[in-house]
Phi, psi and omega in degrees: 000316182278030169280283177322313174307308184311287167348285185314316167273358163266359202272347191292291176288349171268304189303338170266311179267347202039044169213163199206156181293097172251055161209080165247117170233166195281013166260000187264004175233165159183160185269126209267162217296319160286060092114355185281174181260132173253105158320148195204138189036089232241040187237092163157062166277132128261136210244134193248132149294188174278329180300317201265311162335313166260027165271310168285001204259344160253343173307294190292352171277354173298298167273349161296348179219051173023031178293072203269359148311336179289285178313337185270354203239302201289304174318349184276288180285012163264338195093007180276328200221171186207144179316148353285129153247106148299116192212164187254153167274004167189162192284354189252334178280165221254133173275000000 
């Protein structure tokens, strides 16, 4: 469960605020007595542009409806991944 928290809130804070924790490990966290996840040691921060904040906000709408041509596209415009990418335009065609 706290995984799953830990998850929501930074994909929450890097697509809404455009910054994002990037060192959460489980010494940078912990769970507070109401049940929330508490951030911990804030000296590794990133700053997301806006391209890639909405590139990934498509990304997860790419996996939420298994689009993964999408998802493969959207990872293209974040910049995780760079040409050559092969990818089928449907799950049936042959690469």
């Amino acid at each position: 469960r706290m995984t799953r928290m830990a998850v929501e809130a930074c994909t929450a804070s890097m697509v809404l605020t455009g910054y994002v924790h990037a060192d959460p490990h489980e010494g940078n966290l912990m769970l507070s007595h109401d049940g929330n996840v508490v951030f911990l040691d804030f000296g590794l921060m990133s700053e997301v542009s806006n391209d890639v904040m909405e590139a990934f906000a498509r990304g997860i709408q790419a996996c939420l409806s298994e689009d993964w041509v999408a998802l493969t596209k959207a990872f293209k415009d974040t910049g995780f991944i760079n040409d050559p990418v092969e990818y089928r335009a449907t799950t049936t065609e042959s690469f």
